[in-house]
C-alpha positions as YAML, in Angstrom:
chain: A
units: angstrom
residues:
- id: 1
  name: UNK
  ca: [2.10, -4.94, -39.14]
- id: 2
  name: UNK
  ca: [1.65, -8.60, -37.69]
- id: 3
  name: UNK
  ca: [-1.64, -9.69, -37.70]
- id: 4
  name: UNK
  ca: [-2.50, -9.84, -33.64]
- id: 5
  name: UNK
  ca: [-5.63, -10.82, -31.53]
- id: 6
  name: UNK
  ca: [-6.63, -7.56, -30.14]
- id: 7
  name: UNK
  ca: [-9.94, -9.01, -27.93]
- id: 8
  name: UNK
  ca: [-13.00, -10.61, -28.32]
- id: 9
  name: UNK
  ca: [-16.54, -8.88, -27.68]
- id: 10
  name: UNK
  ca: [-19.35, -10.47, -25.52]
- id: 11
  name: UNK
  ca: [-21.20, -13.26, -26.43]
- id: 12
  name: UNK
  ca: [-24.56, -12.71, -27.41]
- id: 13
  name: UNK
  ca: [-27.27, -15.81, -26.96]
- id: 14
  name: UNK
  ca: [-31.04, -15.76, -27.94]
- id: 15
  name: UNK
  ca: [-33.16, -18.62, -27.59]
- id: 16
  name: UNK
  ca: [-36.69, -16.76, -28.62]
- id: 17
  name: UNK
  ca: [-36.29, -14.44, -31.27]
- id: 18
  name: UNK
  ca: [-34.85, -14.50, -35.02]
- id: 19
  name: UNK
  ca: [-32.44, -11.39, -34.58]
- id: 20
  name: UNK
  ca: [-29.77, -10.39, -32.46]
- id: 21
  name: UNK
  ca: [-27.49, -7.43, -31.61]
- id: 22
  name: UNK
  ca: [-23.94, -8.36, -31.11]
- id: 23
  name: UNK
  ca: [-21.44, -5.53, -29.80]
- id: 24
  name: UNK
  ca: [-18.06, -4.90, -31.30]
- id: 25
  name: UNK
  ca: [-15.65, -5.34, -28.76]
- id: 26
  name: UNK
  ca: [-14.65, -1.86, -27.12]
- id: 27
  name: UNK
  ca: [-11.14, -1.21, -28.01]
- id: 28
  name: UNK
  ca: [-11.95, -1.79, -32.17]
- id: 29
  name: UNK
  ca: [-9.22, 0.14, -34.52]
- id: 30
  name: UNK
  ca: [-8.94, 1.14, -37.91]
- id: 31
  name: UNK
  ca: [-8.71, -1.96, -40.11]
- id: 32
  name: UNK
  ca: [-9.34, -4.25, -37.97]
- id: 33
  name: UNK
  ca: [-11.20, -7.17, -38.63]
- id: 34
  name: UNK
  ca: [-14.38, -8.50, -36.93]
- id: 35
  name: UNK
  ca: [-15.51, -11.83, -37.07]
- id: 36
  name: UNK
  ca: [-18.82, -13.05, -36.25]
- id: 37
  name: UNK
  ca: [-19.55, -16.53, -36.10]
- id: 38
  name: UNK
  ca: [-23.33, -17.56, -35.88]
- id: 39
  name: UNK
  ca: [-24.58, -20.97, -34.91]
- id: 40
  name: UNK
  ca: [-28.57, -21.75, -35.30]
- id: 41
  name: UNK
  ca: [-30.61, -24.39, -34.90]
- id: 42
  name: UNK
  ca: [-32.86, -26.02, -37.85]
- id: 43
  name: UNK
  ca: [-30.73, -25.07, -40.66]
- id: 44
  name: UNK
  ca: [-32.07, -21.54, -40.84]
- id: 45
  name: UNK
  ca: [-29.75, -19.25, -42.53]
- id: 46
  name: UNK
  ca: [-28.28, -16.16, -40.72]
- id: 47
  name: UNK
  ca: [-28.61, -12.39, -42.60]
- id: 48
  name: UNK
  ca: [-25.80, -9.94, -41.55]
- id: 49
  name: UNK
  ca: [-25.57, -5.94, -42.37]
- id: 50
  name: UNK
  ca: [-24.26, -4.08, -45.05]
- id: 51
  name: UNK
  ca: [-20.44, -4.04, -45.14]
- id: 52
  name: UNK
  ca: [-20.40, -7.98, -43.82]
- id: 53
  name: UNK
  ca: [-18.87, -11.18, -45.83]
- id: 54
  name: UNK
  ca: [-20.18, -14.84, -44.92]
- id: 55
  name: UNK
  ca: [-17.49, -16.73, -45.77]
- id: 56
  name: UNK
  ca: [-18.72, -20.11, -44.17]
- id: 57
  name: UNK
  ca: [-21.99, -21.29, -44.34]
- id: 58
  name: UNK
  ca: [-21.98, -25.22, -42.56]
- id: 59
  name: UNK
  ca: [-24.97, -27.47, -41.92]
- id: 60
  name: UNK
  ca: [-24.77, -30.68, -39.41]
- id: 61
  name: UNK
  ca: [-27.84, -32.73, -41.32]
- id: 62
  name: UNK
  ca: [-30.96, -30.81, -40.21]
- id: 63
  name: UNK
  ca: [-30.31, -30.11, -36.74]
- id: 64
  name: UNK
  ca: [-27.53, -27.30, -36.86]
- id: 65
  name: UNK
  ca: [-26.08, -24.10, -38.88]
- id: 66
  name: UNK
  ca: [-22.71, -22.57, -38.58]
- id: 67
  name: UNK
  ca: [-21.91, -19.00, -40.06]
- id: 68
  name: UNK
  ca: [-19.04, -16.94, -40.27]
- id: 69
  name: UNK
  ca: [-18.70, -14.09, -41.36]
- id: 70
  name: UNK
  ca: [-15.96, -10.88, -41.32]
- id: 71
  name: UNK
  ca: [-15.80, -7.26, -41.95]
- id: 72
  name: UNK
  ca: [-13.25, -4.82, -42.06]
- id: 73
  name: UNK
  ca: [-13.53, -1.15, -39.66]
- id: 74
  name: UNK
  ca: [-13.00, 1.64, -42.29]
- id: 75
  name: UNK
  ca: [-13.66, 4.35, -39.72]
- id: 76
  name: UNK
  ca: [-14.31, 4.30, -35.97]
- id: 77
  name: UNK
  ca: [-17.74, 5.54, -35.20]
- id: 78
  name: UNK
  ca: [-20.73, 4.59, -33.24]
- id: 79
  name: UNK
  ca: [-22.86, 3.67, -36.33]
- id: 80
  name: UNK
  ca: [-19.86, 2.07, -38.05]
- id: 81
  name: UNK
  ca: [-19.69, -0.60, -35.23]
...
């Protein structure tokens, strides 16, 4: 199978807290891959679940933090997402 964009999932923004829930986009398969890309301010790093990969970690001096990170869907179910 080609590798495809299927969709992207809402974007999630929170200016006053250290933690955030982001939704897997609705129409998620079997094997497919999410990607979850994280930017913070002051260099502070970004934790993800079990069953996620950073596979970037950037900083911009002292001001900024990018993080990416992927995981593969196993199995479809509400606690899986």
């Amino acid at each position: 199978m080609a590798i495809a964009f299927r969709s992207a999932g809402a974007i999630a923004a929170n200016a006053t807290t250290t933690s955030m829930n982001v939704a897997a986009p609705v129409d998620v398969a079997n094997n497919d891959i999410l990607i979850c890309v994280v930017l913070g301010k002051d260099n502070l790093v970004a934790s993800f679940p079990a069953g996620w990969t950073k596979f970037v970690e950037q900083d911009n001096t002292t001001a900024l933090r990018m993080t990416v990170a992927w995981r593969r869907i196993r199995s479809i179910s509400r606690n899986s997402r």
